[in-house]
N, CA, C and O atoms as CSV, one atom per row, in Angstrom:
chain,resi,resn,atom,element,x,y,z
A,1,UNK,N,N,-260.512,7.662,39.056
A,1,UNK,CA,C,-259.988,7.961,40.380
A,1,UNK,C,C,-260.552,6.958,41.379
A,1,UNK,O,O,-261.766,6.769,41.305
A,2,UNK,N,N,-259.948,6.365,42.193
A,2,UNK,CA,C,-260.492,5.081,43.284
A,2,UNK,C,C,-260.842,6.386,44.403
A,2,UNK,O,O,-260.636,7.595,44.503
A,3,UNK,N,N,-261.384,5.481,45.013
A,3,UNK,CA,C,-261.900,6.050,46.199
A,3,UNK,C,C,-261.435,5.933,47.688
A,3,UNK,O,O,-260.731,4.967,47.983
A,4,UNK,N,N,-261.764,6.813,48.615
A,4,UNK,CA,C,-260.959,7.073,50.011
A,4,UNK,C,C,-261.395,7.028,50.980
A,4,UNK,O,O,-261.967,7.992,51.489
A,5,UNK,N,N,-261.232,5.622,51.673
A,5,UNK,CA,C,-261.475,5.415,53.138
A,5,UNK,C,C,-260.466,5.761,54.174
A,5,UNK,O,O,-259.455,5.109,54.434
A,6,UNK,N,N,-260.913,7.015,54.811
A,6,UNK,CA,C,-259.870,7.332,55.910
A,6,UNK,C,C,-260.450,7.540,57.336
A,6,UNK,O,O,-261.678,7.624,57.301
A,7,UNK,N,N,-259.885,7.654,58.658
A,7,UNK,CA,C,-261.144,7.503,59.391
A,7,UNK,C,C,-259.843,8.098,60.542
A,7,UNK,O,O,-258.733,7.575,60.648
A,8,UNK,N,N,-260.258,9.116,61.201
A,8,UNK,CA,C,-259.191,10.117,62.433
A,8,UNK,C,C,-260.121,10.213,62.878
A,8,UNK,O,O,-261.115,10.747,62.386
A,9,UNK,N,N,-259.957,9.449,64.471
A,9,UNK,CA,C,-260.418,9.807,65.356
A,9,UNK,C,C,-259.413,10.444,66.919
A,9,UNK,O,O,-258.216,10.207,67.084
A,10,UNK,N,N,-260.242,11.212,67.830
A,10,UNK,CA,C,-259.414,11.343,69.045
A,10,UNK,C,C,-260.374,11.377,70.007
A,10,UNK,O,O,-261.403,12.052,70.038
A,11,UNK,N,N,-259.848,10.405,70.971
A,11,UNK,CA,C,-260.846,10.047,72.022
A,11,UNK,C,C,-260.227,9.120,73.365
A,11,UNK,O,O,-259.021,8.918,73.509
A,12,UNK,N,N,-261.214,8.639,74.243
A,12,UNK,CA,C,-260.595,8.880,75.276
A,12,UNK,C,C,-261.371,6.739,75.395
A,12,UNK,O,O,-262.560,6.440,75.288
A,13,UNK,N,N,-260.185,5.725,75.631
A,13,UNK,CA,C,-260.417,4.672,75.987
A,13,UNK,C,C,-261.510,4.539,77.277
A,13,UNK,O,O,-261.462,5.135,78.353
A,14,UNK,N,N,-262.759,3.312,76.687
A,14,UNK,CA,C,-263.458,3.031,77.495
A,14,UNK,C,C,-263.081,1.829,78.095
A,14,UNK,O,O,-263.885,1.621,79.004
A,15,UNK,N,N,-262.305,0.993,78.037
A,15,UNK,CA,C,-261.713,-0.167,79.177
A,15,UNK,C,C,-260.569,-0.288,78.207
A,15,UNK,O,O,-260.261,0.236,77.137
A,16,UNK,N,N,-259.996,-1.321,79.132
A,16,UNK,CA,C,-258.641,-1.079,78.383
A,16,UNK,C,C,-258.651,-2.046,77.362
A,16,UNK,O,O,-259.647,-2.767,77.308
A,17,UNK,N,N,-257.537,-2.251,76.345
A,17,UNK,CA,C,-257.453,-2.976,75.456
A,17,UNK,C,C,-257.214,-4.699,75.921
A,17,UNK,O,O,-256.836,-5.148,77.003
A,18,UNK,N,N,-257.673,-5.568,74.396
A,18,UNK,CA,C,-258.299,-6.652,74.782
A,18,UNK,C,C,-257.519,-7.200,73.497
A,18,UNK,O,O,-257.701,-7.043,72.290
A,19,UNK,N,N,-256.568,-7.912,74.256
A,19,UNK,CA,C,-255.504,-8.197,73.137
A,19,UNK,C,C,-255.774,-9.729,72.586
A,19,UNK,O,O,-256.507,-10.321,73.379
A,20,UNK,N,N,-255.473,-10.374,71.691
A,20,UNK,CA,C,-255.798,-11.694,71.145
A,20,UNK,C,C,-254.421,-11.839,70.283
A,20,UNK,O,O,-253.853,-10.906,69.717
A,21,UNK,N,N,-253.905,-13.517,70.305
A,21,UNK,CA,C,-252.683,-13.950,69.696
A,21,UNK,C,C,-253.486,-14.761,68.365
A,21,UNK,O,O,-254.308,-15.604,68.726
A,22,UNK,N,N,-253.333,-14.594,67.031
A,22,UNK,CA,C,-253.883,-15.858,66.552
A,22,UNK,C,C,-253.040,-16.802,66.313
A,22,UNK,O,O,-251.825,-16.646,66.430
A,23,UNK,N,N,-253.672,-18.038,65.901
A,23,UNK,CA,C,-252.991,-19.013,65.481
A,23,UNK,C,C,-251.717,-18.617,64.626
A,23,UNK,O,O,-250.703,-19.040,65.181
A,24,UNK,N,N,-251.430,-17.883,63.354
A,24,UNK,CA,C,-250.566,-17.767,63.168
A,24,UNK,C,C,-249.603,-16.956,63.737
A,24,UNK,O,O,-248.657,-16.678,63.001
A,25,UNK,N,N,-249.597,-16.295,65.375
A,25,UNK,CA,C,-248.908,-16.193,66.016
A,25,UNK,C,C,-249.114,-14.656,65.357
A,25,UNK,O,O,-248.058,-14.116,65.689
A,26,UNK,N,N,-249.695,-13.903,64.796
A,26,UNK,CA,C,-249.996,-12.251,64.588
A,26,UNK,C,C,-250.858,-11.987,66.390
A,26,UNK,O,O,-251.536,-12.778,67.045
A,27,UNK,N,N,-250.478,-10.708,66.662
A,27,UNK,CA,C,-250.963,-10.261,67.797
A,27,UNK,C,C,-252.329,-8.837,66.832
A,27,UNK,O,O,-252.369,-7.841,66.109
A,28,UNK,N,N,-253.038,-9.680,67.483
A,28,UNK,CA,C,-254.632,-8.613,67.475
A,28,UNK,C,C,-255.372,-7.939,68.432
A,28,UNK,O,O,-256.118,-8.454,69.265
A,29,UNK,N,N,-255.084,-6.527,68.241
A,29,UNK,CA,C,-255.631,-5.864,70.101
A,29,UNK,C,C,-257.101,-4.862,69.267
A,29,UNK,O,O,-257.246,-4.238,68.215
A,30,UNK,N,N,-258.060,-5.236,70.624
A,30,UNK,CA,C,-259.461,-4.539,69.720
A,30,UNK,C,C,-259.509,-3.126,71.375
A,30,UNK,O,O,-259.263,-3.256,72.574
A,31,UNK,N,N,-259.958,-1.917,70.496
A,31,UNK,CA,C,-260.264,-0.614,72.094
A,31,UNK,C,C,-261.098,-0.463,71.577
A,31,UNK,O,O,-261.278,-0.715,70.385
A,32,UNK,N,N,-262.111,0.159,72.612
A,32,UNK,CA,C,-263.154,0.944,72.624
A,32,UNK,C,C,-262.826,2.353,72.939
A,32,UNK,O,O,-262.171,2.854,73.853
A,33,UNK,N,N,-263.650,3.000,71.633
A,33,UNK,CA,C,-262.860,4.763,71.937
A,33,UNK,C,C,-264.091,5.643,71.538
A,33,UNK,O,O,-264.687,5.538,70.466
A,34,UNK,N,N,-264.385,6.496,72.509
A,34,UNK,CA,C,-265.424,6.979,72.903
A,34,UNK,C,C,-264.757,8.649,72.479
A,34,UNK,O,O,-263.733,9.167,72.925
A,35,UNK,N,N,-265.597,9.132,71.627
A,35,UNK,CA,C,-265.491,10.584,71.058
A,35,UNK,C,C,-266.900,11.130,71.173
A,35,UNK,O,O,-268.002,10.814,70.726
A,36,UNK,N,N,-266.413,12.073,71.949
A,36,UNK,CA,C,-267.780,13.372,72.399
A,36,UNK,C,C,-267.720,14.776,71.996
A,36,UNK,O,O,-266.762,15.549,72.011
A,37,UNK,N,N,-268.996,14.961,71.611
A,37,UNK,CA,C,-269.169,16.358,71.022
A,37,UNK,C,C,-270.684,17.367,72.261
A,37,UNK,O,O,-271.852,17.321,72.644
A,38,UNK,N,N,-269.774,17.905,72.310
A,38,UNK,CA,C,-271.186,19.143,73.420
A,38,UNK,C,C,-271.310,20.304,72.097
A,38,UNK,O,O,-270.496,20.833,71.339
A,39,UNK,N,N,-272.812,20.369,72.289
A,39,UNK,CA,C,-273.883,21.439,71.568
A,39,UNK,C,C,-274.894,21.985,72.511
A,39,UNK,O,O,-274.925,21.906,73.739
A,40,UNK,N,N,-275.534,22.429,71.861
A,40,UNK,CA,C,-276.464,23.930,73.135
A,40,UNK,C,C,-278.052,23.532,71.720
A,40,UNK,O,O,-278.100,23.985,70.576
A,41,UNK,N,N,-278.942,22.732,72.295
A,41,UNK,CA,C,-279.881,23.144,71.485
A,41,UNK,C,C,-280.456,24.784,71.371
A,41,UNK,O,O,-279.867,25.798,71.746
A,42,UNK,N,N,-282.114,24.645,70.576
A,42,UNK,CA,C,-282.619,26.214,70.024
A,42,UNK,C,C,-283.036,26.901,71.697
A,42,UNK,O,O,-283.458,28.013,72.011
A,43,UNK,N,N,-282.818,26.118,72.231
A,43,UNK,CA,C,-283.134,27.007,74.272
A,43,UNK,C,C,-282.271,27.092,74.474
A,43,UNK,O,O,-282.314,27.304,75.686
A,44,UNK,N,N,-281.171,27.100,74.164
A,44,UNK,CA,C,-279.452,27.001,75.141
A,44,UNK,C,C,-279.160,26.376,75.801
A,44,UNK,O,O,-278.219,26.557,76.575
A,45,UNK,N,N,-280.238,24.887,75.704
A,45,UNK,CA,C,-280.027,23.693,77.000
A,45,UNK,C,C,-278.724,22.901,76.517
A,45,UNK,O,O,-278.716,22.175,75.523
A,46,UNK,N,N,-277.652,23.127,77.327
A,46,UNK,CA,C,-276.251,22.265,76.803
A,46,UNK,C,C,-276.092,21.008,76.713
A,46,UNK,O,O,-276.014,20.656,77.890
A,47,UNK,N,N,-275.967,19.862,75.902
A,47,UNK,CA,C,-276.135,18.735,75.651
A,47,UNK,C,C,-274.759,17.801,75.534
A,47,UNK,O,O,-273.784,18.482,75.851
A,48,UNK,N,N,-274.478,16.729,75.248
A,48,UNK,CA,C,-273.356,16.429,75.326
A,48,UNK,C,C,-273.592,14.928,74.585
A,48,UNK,O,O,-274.400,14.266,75.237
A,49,UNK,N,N,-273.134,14.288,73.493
A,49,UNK,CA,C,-273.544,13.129,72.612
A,49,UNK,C,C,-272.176,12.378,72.442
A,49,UNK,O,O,-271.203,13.007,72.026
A,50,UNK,N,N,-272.075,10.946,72.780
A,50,UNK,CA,C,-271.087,10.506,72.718
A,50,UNK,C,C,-271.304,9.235,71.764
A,50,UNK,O,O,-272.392,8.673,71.636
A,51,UNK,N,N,-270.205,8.884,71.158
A,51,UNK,CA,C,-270.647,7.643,70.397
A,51,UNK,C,C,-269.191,6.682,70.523
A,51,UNK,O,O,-268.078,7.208,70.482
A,52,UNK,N,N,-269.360,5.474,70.652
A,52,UNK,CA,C,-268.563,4.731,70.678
A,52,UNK,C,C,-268.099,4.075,69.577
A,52,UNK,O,O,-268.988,3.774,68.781
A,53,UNK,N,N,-266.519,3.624,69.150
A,53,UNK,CA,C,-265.749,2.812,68.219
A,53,UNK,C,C,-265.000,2.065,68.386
A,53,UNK,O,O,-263.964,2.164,69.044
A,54,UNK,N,N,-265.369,1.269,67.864
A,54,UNK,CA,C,-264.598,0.016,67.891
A,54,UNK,C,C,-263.346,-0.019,66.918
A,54,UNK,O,O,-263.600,-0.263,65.739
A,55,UNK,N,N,-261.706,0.248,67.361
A,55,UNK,CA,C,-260.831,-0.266,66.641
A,55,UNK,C,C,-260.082,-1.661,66.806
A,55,UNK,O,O,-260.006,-2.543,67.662
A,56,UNK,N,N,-259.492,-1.361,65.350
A,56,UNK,CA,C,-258.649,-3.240,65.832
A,56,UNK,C,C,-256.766,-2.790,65.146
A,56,UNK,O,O,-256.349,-2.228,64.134
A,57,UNK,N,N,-256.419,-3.124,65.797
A,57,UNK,CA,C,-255.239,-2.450,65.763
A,57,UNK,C,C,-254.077,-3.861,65.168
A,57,UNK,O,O,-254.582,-4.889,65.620
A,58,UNK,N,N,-253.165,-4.120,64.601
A,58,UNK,CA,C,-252.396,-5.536,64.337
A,58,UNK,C,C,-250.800,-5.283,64.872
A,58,UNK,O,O,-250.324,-4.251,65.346
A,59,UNK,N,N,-250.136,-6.618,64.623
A,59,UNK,CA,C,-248.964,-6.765,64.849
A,59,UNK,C,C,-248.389,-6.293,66.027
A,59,UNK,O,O,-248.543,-6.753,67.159
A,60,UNK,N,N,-247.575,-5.141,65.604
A,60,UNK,CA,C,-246.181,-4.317,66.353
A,60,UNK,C,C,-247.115,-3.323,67.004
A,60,UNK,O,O,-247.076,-3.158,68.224
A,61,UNK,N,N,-247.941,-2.666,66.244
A,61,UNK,CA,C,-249.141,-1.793,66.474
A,61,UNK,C,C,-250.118,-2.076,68.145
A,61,UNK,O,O,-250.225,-1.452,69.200
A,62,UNK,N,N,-250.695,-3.424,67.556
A,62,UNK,CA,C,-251.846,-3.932,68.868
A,62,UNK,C,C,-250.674,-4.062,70.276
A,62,UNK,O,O,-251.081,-3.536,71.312
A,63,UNK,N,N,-249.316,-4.710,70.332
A,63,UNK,CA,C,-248.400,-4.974,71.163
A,63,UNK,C,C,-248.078,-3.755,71.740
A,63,UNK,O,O,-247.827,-3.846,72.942
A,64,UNK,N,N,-248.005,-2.619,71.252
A,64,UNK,CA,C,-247.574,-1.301,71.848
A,64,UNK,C,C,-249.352,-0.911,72.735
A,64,UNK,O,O,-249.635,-1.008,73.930
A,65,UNK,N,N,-249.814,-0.681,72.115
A,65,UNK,CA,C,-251.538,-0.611,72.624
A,65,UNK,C,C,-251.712,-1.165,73.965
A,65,UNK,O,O,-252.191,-0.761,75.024
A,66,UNK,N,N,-251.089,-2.354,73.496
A,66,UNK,CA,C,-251.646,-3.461,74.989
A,66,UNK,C,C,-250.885,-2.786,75.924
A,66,UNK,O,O,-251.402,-2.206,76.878
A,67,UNK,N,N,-249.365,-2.827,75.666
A,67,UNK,CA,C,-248.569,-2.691,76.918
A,67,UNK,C,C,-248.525,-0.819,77.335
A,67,UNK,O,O,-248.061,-0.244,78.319
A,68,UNK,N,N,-249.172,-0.327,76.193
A,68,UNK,CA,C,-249.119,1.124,76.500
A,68,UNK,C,C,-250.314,2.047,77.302
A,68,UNK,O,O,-250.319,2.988,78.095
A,69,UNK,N,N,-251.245,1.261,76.659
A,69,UNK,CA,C,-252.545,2.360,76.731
A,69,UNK,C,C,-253.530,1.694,77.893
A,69,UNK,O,O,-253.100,0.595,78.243
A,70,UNK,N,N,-254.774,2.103,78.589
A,70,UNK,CA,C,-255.327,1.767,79.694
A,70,UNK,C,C,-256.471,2.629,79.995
A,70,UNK,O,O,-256.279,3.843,79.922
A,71,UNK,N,N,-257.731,2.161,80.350
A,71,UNK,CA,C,-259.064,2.589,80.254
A,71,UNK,C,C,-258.942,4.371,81.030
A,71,UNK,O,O,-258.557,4.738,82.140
A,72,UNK,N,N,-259.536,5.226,79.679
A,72,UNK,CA,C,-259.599,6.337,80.254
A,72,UNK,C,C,-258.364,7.227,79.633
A,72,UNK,O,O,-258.605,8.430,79.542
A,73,UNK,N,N,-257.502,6.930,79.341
A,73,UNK,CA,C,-256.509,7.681,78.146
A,73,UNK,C,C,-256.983,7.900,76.768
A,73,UNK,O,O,-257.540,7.101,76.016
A,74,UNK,N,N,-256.548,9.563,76.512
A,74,UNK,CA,C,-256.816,9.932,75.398
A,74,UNK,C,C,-256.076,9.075,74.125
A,74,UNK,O,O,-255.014,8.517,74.400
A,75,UNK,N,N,-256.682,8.939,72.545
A,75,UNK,CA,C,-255.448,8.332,71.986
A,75,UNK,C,C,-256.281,9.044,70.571
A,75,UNK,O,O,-257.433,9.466,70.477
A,76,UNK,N,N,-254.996,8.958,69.397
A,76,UNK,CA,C,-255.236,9.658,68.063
A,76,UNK,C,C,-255.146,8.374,67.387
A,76,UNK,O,O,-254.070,7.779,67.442
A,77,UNK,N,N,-256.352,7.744,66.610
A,77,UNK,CA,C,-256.408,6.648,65.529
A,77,UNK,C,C,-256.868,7.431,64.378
A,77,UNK,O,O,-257.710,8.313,64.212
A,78,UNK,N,N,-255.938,6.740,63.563
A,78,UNK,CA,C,-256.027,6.980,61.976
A,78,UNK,C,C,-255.980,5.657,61.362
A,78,UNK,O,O,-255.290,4.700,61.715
A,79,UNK,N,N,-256.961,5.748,60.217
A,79,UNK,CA,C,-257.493,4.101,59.843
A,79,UNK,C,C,-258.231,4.544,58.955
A,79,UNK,O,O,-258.411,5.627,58.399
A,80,UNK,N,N,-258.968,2.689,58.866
A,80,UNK,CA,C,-260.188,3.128,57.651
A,80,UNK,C,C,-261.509,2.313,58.030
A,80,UNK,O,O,-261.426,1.376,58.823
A,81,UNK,N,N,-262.503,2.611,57.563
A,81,UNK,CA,C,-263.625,1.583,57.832
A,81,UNK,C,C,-263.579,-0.030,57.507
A,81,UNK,O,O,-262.881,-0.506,56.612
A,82,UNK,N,N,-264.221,-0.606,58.160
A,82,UNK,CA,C,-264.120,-2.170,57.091
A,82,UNK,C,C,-265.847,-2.856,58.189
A,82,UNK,O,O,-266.130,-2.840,59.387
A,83,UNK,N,N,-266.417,-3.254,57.195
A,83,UNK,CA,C,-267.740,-3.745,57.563
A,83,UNK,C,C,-267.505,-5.416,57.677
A,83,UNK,O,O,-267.068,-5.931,56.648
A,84,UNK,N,N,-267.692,-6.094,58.543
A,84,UNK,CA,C,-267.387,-7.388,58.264
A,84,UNK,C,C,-269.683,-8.311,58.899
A,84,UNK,O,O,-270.676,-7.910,59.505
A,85,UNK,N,N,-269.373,-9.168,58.406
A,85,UNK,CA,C,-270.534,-9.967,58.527
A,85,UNK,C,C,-270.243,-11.673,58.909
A,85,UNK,O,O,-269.500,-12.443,58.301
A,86,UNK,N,N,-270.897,-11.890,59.839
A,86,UNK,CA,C,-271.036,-13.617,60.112
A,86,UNK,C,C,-272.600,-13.856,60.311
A,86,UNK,O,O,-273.417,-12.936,60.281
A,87,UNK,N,N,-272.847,-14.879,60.470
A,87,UNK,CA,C,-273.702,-15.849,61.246
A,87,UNK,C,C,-273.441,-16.576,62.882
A,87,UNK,O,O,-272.547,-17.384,63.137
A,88,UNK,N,N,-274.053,-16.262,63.470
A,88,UNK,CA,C,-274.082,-16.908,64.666
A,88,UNK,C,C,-274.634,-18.459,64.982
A,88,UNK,O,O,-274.949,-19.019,63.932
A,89,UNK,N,N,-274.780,-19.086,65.883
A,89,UNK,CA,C,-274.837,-20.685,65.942
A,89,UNK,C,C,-276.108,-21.102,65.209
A,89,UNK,O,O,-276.256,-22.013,64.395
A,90,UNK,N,N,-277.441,-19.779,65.927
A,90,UNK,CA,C,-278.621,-19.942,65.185
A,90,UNK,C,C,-279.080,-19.279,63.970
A,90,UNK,O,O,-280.207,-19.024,63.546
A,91,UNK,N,N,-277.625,-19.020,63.418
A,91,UNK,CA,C,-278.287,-18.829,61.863
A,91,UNK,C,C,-278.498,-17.532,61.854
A,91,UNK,O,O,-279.046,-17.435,60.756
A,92,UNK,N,N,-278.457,-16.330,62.330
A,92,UNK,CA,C,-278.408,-14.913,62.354
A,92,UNK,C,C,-277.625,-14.365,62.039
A,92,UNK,O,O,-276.467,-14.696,62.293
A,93,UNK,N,N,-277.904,-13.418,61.432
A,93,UNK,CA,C,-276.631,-12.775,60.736
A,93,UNK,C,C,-276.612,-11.464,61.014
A,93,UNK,O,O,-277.520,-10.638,60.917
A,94,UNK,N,N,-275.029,-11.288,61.517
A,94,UNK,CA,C,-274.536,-9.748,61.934
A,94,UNK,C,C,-273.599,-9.140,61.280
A,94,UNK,O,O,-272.782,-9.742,60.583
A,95,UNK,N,N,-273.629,-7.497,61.486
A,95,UNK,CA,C,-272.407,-6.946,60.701
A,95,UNK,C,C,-272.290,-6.241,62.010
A,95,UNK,O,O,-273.080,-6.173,62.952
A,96,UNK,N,N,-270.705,-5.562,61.768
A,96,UNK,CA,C,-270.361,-4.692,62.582
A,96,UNK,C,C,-269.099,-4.003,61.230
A,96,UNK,O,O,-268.444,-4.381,60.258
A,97,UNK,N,N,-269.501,-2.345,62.349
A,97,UNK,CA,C,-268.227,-1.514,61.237
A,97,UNK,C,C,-267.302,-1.110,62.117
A,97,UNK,O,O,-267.744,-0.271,62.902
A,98,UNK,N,N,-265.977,-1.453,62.302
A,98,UNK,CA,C,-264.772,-1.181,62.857
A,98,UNK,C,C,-264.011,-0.159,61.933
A,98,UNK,O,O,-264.282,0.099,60.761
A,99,UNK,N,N,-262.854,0.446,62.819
A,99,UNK,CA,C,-261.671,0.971,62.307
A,99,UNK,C,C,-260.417,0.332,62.684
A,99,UNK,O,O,-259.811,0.165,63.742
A,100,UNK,N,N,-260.196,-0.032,61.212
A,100,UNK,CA,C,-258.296,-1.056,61.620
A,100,UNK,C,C,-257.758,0.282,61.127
A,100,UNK,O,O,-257.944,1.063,60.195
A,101,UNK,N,N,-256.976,0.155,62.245
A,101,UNK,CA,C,-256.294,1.772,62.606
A,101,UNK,C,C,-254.605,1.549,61.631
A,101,UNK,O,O,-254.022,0.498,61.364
A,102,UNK,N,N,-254.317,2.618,61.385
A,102,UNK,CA,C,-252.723,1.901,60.389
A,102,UNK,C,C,-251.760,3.136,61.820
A,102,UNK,O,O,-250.691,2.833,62.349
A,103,UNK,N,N,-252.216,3.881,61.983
A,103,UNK,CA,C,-251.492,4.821,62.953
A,103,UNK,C,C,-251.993,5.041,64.226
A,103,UNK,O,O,-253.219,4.933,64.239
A,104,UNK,N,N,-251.329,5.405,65.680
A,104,UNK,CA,C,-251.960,5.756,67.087
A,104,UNK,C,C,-250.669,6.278,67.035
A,104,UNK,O,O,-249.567,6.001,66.560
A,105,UNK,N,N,-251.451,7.498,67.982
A,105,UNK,CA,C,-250.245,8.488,69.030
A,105,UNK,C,C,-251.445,8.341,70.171
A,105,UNK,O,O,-252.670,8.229,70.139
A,106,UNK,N,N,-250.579,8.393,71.034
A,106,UNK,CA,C,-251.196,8.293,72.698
A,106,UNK,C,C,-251.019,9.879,73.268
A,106,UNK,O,O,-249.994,10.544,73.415
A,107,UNK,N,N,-252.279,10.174,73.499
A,107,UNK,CA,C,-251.977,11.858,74.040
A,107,UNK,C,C,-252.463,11.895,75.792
A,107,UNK,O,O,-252.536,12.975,76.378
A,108,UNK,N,N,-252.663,11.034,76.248
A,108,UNK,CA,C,-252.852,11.495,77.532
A,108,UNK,C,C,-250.962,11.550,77.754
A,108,UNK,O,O,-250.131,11.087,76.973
A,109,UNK,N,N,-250.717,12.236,79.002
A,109,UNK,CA,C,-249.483,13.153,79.513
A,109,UNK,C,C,-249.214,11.834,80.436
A,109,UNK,O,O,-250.021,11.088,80.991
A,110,UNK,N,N,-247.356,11.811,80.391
A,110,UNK,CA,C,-247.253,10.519,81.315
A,110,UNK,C,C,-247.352,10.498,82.570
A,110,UNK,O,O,-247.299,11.515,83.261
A,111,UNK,N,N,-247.525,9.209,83.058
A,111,UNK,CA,C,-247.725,9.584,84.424
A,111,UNK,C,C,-249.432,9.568,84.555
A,111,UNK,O,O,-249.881,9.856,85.664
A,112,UNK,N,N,-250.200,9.310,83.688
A,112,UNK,CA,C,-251.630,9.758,83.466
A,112,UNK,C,C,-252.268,8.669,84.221
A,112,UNK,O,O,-252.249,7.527,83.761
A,113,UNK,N,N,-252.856,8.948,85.396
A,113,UNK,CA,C,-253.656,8.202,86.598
A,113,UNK,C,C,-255.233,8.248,85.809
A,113,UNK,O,O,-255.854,9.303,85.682
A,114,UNK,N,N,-255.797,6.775,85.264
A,114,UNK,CA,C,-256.930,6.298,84.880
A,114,UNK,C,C,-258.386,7.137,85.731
A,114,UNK,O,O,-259.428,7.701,85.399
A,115,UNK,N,N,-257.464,6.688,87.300
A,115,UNK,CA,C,-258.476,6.964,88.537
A,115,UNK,C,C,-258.824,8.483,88.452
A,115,UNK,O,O,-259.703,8.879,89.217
A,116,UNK,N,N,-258.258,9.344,87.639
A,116,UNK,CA,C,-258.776,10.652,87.808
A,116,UNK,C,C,-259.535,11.078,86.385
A,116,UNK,O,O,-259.950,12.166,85.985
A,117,UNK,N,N,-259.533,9.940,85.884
A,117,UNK,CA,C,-260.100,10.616,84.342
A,117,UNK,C,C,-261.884,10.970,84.154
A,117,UNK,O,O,-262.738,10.313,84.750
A,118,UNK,N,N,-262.111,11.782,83.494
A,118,UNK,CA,C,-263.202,12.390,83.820
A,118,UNK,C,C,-264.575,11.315,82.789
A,118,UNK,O,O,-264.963,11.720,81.693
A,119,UNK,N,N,-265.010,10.242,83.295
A,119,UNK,CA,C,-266.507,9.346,82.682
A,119,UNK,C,C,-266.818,9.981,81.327
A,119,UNK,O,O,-267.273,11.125,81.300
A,120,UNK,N,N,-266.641,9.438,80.432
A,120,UNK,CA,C,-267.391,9.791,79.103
A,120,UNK,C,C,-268.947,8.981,78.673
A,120,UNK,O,O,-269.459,8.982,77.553
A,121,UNK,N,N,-269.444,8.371,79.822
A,121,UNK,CA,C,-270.518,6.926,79.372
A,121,UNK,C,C,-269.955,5.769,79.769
A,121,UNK,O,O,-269.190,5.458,80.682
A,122,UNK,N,N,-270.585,5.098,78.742
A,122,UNK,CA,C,-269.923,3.350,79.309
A,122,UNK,C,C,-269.914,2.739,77.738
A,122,UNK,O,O,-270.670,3.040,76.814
A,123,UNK,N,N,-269.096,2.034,77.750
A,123,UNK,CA,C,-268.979,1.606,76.201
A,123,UNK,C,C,-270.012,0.504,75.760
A,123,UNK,O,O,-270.216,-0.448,76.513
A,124,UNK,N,N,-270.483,0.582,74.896
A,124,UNK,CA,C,-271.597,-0.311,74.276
A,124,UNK,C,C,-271.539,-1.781,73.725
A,124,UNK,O,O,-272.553,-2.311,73.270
């Protein structure tokens, strides 16, 4: 049996999307999507933990994103993990873990004014 990378998230854009053309003329849009969970520690002090993700969205996909979505709208990504690694100028080496999303539905309601959306943090 192979194994299953799947990755649903729903969350609310921390700036808006940041679209890129490459050379071979594919359109690549990357969001930041901020999903929060509130808990009550063992005192009942109410807490609130947010963590930020990085998706990368392609094609027909990133083009709807760009022209659709805008810092502070809710949105539904479905995807999978992918870990990628480089080197930087001085020789350091980084990874980062994204979600290339294969599906989005946009759930904020139309008409949805950015200026009233309620701060989740600041994206990382």
């Amino acid at each position: 049996m192979s194994g299953l990378n799947k990755v649903m998230l729903i969350g609310n854009l921390g700036k808006d999307p940041t679209m890129r053309w490459l050379e071979s003329g594919q359109a690549m849009c990357t969001l930041s999507v901020a999903t929060s969970e509130r808990y009550r520690d063992k005192t009942g002090q109410g807490h609130e933990r947010t963590e930020w993700h990085r998706v990368v969205l392609w094609r027909e996909l990133a083009e709807i994103a760009e022209k659709h979505l805008s810092k502070g709208q809710k949105v539904y990504i479905e995807g999978r993990l992918r870990t990628r690694s480089w080197q930087d100028g001085q020789g350091t080496e980084h990874r980062s873990t994204e979600i290339v999303a294969d599906r989005m539905e946009m759930l904020s309601p139309k008409g949805f004014n950015p200026e009233h959306a309620q701060p989740g943090g600041q994206p990382e």
